[in-house]
C-alpha positions in Angstrom: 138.8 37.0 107.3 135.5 35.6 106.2 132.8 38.3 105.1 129.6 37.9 104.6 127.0 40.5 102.6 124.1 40.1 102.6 122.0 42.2 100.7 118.6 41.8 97.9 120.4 44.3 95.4 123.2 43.1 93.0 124.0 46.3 92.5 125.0 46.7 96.7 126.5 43.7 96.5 129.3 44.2 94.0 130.1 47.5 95.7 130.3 45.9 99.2 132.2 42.7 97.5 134.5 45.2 96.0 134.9 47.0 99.3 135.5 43.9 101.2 138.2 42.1 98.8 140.8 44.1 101.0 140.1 42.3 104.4 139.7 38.6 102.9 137.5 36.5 101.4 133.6 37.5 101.3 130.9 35.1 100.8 127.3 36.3 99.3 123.9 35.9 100.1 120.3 37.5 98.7 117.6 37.2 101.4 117.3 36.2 105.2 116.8 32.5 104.9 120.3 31.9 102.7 122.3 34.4 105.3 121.1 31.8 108.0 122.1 29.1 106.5 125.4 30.6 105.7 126.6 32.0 109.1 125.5 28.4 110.4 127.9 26.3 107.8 130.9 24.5 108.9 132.7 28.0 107.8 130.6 30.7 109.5 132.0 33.9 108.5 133.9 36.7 110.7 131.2 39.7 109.9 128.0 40.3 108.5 126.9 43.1 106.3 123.2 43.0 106.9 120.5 45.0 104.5 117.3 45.7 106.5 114.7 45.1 103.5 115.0 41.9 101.7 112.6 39.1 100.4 110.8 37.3 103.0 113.1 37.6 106.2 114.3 40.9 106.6 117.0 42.1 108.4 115.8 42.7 111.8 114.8 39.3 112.2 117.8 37.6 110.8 119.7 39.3 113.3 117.0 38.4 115.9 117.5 34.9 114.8 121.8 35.0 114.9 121.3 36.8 118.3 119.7 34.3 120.0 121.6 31.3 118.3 124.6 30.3 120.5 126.3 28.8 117.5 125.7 32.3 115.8 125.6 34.7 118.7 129.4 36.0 118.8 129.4 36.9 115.3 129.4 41.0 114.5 126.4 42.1 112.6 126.8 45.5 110.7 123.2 46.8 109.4 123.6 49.0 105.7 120.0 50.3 105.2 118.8 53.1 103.4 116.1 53.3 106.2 118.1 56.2 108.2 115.4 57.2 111.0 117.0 57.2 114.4 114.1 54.8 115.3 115.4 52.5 112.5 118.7 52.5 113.7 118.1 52.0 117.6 116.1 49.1 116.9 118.9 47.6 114.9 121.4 48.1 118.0 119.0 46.6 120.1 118.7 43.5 118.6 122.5 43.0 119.1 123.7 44.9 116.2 127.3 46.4 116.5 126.9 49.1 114.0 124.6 50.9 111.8 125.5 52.3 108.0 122.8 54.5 106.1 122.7 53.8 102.1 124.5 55.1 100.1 127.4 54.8 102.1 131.3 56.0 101.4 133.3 53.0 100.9 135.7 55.1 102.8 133.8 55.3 106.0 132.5 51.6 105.7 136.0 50.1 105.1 136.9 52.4 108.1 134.2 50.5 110.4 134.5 47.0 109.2 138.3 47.4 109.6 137.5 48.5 113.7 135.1 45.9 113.9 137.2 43.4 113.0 140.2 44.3 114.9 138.1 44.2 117.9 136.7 40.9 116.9 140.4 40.0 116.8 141.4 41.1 119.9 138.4 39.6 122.0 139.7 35.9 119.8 143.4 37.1 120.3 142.6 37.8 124.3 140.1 34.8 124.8 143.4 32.8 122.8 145.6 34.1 124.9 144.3 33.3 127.9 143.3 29.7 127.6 147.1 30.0 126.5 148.5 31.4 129.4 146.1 28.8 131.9 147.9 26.0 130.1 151.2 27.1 130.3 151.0 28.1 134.1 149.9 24.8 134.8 152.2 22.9 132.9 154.7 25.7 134.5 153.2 24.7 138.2 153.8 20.7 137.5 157.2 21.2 135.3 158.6 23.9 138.2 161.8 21.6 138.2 162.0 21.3 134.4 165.3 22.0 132.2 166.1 26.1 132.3 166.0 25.8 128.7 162.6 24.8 128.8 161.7 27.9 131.1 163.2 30.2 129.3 161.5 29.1 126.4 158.2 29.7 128.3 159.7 32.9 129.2 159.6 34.2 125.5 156.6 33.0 124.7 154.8 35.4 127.3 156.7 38.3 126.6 155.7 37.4 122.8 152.0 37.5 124.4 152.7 40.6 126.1 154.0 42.3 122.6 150.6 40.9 121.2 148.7 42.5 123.8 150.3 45.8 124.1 149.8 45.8 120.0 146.0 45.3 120.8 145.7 47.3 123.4 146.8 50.4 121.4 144.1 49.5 118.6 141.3 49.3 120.9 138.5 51.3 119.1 137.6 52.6 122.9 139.6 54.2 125.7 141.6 51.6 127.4 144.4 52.1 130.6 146.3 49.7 132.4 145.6 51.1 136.2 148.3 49.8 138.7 147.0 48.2 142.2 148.0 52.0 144.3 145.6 54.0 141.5 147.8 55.4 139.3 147.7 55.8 135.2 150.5 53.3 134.3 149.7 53.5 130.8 146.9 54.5 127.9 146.1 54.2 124.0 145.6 56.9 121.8 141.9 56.9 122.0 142.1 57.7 125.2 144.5 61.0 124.1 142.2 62.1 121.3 138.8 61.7 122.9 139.7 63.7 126.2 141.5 66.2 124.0 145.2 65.9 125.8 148.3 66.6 124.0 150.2 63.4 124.6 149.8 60.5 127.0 152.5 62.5 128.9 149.8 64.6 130.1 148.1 61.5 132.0 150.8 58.8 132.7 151.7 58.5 136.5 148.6 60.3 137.7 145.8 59.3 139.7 143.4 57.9 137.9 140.1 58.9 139.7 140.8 62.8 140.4 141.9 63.0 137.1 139.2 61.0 134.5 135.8 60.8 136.5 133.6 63.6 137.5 132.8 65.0 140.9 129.5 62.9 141.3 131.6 59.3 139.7 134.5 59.8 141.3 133.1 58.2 144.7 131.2 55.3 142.9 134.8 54.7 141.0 136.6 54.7 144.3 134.3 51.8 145.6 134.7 50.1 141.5 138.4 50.2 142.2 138.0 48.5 145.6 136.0 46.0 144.6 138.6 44.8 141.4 141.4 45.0 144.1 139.1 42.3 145.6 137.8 40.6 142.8 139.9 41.3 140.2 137.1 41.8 137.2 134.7 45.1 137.1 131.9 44.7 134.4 130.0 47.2 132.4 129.5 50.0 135.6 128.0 53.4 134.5 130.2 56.3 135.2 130.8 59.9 133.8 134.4 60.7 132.9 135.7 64.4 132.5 137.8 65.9 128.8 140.4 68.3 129.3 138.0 71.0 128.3 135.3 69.8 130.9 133.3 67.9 128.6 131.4 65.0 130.4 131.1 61.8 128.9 129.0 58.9 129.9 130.7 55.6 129.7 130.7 52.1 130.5 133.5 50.6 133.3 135.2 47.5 132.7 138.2 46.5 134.5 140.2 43.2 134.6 143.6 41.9 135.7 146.7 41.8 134.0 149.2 38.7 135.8 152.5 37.9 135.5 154.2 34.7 134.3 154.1 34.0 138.0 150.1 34.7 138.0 150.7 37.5 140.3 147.9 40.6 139.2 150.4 43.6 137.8 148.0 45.8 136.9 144.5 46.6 135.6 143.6 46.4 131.7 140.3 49.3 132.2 137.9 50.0 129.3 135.7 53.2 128.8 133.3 52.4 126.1 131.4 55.6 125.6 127.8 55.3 125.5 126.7 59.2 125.4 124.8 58.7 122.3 123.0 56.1 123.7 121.9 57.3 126.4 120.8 60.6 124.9 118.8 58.3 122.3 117.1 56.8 125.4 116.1 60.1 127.0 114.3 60.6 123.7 112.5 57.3 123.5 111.3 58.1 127.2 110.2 61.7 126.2 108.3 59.9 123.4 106.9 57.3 125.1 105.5 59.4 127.8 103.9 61.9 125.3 102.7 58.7 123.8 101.5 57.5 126.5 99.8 61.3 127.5 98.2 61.4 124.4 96.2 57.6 124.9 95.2 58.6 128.3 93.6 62.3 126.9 92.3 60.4 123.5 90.3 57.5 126.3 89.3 60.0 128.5 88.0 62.4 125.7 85.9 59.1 124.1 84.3 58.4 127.3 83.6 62.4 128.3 81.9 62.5 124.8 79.8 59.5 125.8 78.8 60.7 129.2 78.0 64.7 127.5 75.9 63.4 124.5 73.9 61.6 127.7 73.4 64.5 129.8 72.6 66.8 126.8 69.8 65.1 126.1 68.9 65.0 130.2 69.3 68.3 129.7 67.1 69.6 127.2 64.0 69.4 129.6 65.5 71.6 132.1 66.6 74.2 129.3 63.7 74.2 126.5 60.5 73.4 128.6 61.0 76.8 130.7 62.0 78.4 127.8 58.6 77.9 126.5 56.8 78.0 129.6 58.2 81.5 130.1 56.7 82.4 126.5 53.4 81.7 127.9 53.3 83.1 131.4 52.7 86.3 131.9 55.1 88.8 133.2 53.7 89.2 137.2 53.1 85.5 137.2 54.8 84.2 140.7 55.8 81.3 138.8 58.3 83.6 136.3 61.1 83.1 139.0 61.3 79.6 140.0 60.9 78.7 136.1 63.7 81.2 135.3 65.8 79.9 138.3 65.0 76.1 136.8 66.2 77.6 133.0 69.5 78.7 134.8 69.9 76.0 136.2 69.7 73.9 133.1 72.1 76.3 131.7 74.8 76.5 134.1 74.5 72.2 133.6 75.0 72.8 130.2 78.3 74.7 130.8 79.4 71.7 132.7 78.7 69.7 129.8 80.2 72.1 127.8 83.6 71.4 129.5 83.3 67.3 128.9 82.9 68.3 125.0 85.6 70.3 125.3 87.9 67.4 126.6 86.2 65.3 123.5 88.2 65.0 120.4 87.3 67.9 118.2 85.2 70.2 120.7 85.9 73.4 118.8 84.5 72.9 115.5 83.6 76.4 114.7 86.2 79.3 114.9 86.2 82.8 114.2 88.8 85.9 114.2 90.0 86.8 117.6 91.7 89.0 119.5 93.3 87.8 123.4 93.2 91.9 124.7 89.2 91.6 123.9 88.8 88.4 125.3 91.2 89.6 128.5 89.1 92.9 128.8 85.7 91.3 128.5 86.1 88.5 130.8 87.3 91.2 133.1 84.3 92.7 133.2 82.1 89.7 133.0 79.9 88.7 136.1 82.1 85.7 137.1 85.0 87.4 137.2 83.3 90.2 139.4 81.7 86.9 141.8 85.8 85.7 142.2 87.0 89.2 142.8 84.5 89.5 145.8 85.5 85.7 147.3 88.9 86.3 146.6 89.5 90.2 147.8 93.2 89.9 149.1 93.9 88.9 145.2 95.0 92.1 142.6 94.7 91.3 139.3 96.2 93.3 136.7 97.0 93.4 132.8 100.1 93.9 130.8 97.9 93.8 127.1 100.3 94.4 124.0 98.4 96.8 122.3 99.5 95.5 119.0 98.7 92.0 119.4 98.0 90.1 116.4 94.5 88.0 116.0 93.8 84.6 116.0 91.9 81.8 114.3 89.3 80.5 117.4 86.4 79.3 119.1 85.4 82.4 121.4 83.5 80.6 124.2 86.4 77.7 124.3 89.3 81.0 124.6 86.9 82.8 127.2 86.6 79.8 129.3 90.8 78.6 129.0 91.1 81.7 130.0 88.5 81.7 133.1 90.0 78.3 134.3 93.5 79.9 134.2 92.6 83.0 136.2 90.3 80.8 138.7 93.1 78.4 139.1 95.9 81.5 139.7 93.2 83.1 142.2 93.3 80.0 144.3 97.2 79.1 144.1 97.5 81.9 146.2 97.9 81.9 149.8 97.2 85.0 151.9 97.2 88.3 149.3 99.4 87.9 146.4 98.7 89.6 142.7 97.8 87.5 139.7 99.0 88.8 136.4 97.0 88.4 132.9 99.5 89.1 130.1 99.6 89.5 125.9 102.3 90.0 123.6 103.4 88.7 120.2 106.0 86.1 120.0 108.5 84.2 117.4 108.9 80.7 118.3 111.6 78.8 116.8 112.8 76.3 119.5 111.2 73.8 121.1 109.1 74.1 124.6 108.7 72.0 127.6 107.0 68.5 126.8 106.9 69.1 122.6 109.5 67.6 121.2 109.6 70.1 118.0 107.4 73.5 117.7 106.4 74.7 114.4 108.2 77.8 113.6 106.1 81.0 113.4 104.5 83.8 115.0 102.2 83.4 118.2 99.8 85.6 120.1 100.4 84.4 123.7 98.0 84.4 127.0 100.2 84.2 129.8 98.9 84.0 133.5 100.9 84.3 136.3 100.6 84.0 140.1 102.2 84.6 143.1 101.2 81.1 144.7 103.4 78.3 146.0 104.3 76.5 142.5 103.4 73.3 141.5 105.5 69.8 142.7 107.1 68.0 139.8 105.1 65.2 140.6 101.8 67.0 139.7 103.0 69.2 136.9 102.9 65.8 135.1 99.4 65.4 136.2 97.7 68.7 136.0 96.2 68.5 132.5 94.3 65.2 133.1 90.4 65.6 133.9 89.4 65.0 137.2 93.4 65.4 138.5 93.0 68.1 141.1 94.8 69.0 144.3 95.1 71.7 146.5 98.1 73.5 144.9 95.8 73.0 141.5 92.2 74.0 142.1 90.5 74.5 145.2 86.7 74.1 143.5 85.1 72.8 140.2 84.8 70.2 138.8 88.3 69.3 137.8 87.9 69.7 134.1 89.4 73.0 134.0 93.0 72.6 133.0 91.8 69.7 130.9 89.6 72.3 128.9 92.9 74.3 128.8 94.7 71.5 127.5 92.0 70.0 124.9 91.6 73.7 124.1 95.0 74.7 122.8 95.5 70.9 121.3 92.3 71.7 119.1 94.0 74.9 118.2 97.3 73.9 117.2 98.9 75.6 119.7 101.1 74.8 122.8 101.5 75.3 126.7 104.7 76.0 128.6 104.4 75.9 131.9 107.2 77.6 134.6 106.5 77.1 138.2 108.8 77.3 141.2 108.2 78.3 145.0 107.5 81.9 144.2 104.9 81.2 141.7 103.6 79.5 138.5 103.1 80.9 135.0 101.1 79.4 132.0 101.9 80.5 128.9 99.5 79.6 125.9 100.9 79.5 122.5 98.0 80.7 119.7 99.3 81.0 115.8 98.5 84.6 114.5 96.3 84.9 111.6 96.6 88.3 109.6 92.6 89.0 109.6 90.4 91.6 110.8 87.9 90.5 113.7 84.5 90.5 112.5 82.1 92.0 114.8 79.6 90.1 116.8 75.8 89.4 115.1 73.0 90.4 117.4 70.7 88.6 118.7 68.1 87.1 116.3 64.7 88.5 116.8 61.8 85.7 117.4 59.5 87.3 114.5 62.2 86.9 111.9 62.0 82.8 112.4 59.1 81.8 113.0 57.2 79.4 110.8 54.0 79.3 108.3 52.8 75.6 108.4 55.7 74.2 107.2 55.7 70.7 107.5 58.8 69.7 109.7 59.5 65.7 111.0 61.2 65.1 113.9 63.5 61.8 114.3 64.7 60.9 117.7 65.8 57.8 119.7 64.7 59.9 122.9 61.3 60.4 124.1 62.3 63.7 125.2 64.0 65.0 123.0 61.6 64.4 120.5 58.8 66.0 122.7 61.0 69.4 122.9 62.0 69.6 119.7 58.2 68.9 118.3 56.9 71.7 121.3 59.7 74.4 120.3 58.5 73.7 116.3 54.9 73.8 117.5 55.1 76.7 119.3 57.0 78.8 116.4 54.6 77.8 113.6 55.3 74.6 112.2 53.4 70.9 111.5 55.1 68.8 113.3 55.6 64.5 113.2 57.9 62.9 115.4 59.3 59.1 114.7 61.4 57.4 116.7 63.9 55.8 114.8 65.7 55.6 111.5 63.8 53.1 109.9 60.5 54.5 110.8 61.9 57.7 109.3 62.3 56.0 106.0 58.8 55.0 106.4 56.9 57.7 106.8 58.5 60.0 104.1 57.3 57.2 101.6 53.9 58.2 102.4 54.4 61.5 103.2 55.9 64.3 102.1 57.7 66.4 104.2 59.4 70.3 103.9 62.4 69.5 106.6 64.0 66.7 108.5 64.9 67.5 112.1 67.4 64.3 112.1 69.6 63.2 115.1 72.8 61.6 114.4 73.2 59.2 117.1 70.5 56.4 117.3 71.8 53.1 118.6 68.9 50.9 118.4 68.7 51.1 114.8 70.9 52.7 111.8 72.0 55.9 112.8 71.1 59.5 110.9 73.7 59.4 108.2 72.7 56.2 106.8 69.0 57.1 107.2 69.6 60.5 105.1 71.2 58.8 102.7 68.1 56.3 102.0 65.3 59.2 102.0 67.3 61.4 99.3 66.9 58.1 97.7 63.1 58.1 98.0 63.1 62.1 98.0 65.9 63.9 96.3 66.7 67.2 97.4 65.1 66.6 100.9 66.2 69.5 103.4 67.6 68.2 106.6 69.5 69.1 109.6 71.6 67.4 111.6 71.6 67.3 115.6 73.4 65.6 118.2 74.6 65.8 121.7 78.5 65.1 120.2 80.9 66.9 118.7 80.5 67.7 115.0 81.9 63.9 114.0 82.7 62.7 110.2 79.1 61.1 110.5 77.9 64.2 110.1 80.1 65.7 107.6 79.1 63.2 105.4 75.4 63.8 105.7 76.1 67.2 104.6 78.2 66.3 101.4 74.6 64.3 100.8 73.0 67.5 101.6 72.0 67.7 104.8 72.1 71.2 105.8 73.1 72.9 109.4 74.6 70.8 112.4 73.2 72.3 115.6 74.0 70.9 119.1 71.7 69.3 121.6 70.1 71.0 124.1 67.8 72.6 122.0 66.9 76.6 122.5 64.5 78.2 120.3 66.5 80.5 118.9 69.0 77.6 118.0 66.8 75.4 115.8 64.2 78.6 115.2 66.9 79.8 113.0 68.3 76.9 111.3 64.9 75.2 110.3 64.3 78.7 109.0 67.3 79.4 107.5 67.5 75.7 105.3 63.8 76.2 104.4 64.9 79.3 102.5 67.6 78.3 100.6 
């Protein structure tokens, strides 16, 4: 036998070339482009020993390259690699590999593997030998029928030579192999076949049938049709089926049956195969699992860019319909008929802005800020909140009730993105159910150790977990792959809204490294949230600010805007607390005017299109006026923009729309420091 290693590192080498002097001779080579050249020579070796990381070529494509060569396609590649991911070593098999060995290796267990491989090598060559063989002897048999006995019994003991060689490969298959006989019964077996369903001898199995005995209940139909069809055809190739151990184990395995004749060519008997593909297959249900979570997270990370494009839009639509009543209501006064439709227009705006709210949410990092939590506050507030009263009152044959765990642990959150997951999740349980029914909001403390639903590992740890449970119909499999996108939403899912809200439940937990298991069936649905404790007090909630603690003296304040509007509300709200206001409408113009013009504060927004944006131009006024206060706003997220800004020294980052209170208090607040 002719071996061929080829491998980048002398010292592999002389370990594998001292491995391999046992099974014949072994030729050498260092990098891709020599192995090539080798394995297509006028002495092509047997088997390849193929390193994955060489000069040049690597491994994966030389065995691309032997795989799709005809001259080169039959010969067994054996990948030795210290890469060892199961990644790594699928995509070796895929490419046509016929085994994988993970540096460093026992010369044990490689001699063991390149001794099966090439036994099997040699009993495909012996069979593919033997039965060109046997096609010329029966037709020199067919024309020679009247030949000298001697001459027939010489033809005689060459087949049952043949059959002695078979029978000698067919007990050193490295796979379960039978010989089936034409009325289904187990004429005969290899050892394999003994070990791997866990029999004591092939006692146990000869003379039986060979369906009721090897294949499971849901095969043994499909192998009943298999075994028709070979009766008929006399070859059965590569059929999926599920065979059965002693001990009930199932195994998943590939069928292959062909025909064993006689000297007269008459079939005797099947020679069957099971080739056990179990691994395999489990390795595939991973890669799908994968693949779709891939796949999930693409769709959430496109949908959250384009929500953050359409809520940094209506935020600055927006800020009219918030601020301007906001101020107007400053200056009315208090029996003015005109106090209620401005209020009602300020709601309005507001209840827009929750909306809004909901898109950031589904925008990569929504949650910037977080604070100590507890879920039983959260629970017990919502409770009481007006919402919830509003869906108690459209939804009165609905109970809900608590089971809190008094001694939950805290959390590390955003309050207003927990108190609206867990609005969405109450809303959604309300309208699952048909007719009365009782939803059920639920804490406790939980270990996690294993992994859930739809994660494919968990960090280990201790959780607070939200759980809310209803008594409604369930959810279809169908849709319970669906439910998290935005804008998914059926009947079973949400009856109102906008369709963000299990989107915001989803985006929520993600941004707080925490996970969602979902159980739903035809007497209802649960959805359990997974939070990671944090062992911190709460700190209690800061009161409102009072108007007289930020109002300003003069202070010179410029306001930079790509929007008209905006810039008009943020230079009334300034106005109308106190301060000197300029307003410029781009970056460049920015730069400008600070030349010429000192200023105590930079109201800078961070997203301006038509011209550089408010990093960049920060950075070029510290350059004309070092130490210049600043702060940041913008109708995104808090982006990396913006972070580095503040390393600059920008100061606050506050959100668009604008409320006095909101940039009251951090104008005044960075003009103290």
């Amino acid at each position: 036998m002719r071996i061929l290693i080829a491998d980048d590192d002398m010292v592999s080498r002389k370990k594998l070339i001292k491995i391999m002097d046992t099974f014949g001779q072994c030729m050498v080579a260092e990098n891709g482009t020599d192995t090539l050249r080798v394995a297509t020579s006028q002495n092509p070796p047997d088997l390849i020993l193929l390193d994955i990381i060489m000069p040049g070529m690597d491994g994966y494509e030389v065995c691309k390259r032997l795989k799709t060569n005809r001259k080169t396609s039959n010969i067994p590649v054996i990948f030795i690699s210290v890469k060892s991911e199961t990644d790594d070593e699928a995509k070796g098999l895929g490419l046509g590999a016929v085994d994988y060995i993970t540096k460093p290796f026992s010369p044990s267990i490689v001699k063991a593997r390149i001794r099966t491989h090439l036994e099997l090598k040699k009993y495909r060559d012996g069979l593919e030998e033997l039965v060109n063989e046997r096609t010329v002897e029966l037709k020199k048999a067919t024309k020679e029928m009247q030949a000298e006995i001697a001459e027939r019994k010489r033809a005689e003991e060459a087949l049952e030579a043949e059959k002695v060689k078979l029978k000698e490969y067919f007990e050193n298959l490295p796979m379960l192999a039978y010989n089936i006989t034409f009325d289904g019964k187990i004429e005969d077996c290899n050892n394999v076949v003994v070990r791997t369903l866990g029999y004591d001898s092939k006692d146990d199995l000869l003379g039986k049938p060979f369906i009721s005995t090897l294949y499971t209940t849901d095969s043994q139909e499909k192998a009943k049709q298999l075994f028709e069809m070979w009766k008929k055809e006399k070859k059965i190739k590569n059929e999926e089926v599920r065979i059965v151990t002693k001990k009930g184990d199932i195994i998943d395995v590939l069928l292959n049956m062909d025909t064993i004749f006689d000297q007269n060519g008459t079939p005797i008997h099947s020679l069957s195969t099971h080739l056990d593909i179990t691994g395999l297959k489990q390795a595939e249900k991973e890669r799908e699992v994968l693949k779709t979570q891939l796949h999930r997270a693409q769709k959430m990370e496109s949908l959250g860019l384009m929500a953050g494009g359409i809520a940094h839009d209506l935020n600055n639509i927006l800020s009219g319909m918030v601020s301007y009543p906001e101020l107007l209501l400053m200056d009315l006064p208090v029996e003015s008929p005109l106090r209620k439709p401005i209020e009602t227009i300020r709601k309005s705006g507001m209840s827009a802005v929750d909306v809004v709210a909901d898109l950031m949410t589904i925008a990569k990092g929504a949650a910037t800020g977080k604070d100590v939590l507890n879920l039983n506050t959260i629970v017990t507030d919502h409770l009481s909140s007006p919402e919830h009263q509003r869906l108690e009152e459209t939804h009165s044959f609905v109970a809900f009730k608590t089971e809190l765990d008094p001694h939950l642990l805290n959390m590390s959150g955003s309050h207003s993105h927990v108190k609206k997951t867990l609005m969405n999740l109450i809303v959604n349980a309300a309208e699952a159910i048909e007719g009365s029914g009782t939803v059920i909001i639920s804490t406790e403390n939980r270990y996690l150790d294993e992994p859930l639903r739809g994660y494919e590992e968990v960090r280990q740890g201790e959780y607070a977990v939200l759980s809310v449970a209803d008594e409604g119909g369930g959810i279809s499999p169908e849709d319970l792959e669906r439910i998290f996108e935005p804008f998914y939403t059926k009947r079973v899912m949400s009856r109102s809204g906008t369709g963000l809200g299990l989107a915001v439940v989803w985006n929520t937990v993600q941004d707080h490294n925490g996970y969602i298991n979902v159980n739903t069936s035809e007497r209802g649905t649960v959805f359990e949230l997974y939070f990671p404790v944090i062992r911190k007090p709460v700190v209690a909630q800061k009161a409102a600010v009072p108007l007289e603690s930020y109002v300003g003296h003069g202070e010179r304040v410029l306001v930079v805007d790509d929007e008209e509007g905006q810039r008009e509300v943020a230079s009334g709200m300034l106005t109308r607390l106190g301060y000197t206001v300029e307003a410029v409408s781009c970056g460049e113009a920015a730069i400008e005017y600070v030349k010429e013009h000192p200023v105590d504060l930079i109201v800078l927004d961070m997203v301006m299109p038509k011209g550089i944006n408010g990093r960049k131009t920060y950075e070029e006024i510290v350059k004309i006026r070092p130490g210049q206060k600043a702060i940041i706003a913008s109708g995104y997220a808090k982006t990396k923009e913006v972070a580095i800004a503040q390393r600059s020294g920008a100061g606050k980052y506050i959100k668009k729309p604008y409320t006095l209170e909101k940039i009251g208090v951090a104008v005044k607040k960075e003009l103290e420091k």
